[in-house]
matplotlib code that plots the C-alpha trace (Angstrom):
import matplotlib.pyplot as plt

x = [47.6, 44.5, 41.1, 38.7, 35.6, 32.6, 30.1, 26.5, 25.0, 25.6, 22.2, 22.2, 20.4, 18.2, 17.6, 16.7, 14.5, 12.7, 12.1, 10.4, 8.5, 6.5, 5.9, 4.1, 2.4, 1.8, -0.5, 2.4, 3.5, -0.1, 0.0, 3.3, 1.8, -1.0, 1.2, 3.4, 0.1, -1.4, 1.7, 3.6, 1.5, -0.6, -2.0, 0.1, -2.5, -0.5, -3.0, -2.9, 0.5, 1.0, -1.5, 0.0, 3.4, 2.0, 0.0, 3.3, 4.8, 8.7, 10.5, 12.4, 16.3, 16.4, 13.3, 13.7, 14.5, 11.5, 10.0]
y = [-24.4, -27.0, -25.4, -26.3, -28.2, -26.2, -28.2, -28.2, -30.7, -28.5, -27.3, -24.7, -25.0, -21.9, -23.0, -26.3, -24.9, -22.9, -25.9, -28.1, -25.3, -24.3, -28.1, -28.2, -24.8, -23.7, -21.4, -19.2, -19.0, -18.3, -15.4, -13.7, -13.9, -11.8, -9.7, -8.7, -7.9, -6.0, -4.2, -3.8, -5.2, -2.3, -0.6, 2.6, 5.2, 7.1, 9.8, 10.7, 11.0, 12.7, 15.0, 15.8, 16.6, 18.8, 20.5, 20.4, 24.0, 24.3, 25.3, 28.4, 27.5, 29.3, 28.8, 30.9, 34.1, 36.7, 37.9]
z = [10.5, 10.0, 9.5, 12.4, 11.7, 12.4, 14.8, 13.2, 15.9, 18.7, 20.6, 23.1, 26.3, 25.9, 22.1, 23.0, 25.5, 23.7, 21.4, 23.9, 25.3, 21.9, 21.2, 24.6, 24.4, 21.2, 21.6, 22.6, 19.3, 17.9, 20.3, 19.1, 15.8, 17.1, 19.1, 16.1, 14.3, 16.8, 17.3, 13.9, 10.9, 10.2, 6.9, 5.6, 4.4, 1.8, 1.5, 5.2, 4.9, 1.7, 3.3, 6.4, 4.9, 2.5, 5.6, 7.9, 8.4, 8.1, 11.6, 11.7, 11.7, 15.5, 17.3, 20.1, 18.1, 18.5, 15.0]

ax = plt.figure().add_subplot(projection="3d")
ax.plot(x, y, z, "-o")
ax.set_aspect("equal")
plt.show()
């Protein structure tokens, strides 16, 4: 059985695509920088959150049972 030769040169369409399109407009990758910052990127405060767990009360294993 001989190994097969992996093809590096290949290009897909979509890939190649998407290539051409952000070298003619790339202010559309400027704006998915400030999407995923907008979005994702944010400062953690660790106080908040070490406060609100601290301040969380535990749930009663069955809810709907009357006290």
């Amino acid at each position: 059985m001989a190994l097969l030769k992996k093809d590096t040169t290949y290009v897909s369409e979509y890939t190649s695509f998407m290539s051409q399109f952000l070298q003619q407009n790339p202010e559309v990758a400027q704006g998915q920088i400030e999407g995923r910052n907008l979005l994702w990127d944010k400062q953690i405060d660790r106080e908040f959150q070490q406060r609100a767990k601290d301040a969380s009360v535990p749930q009663k294993p069955y809810v709907y049972q009357p006290d």
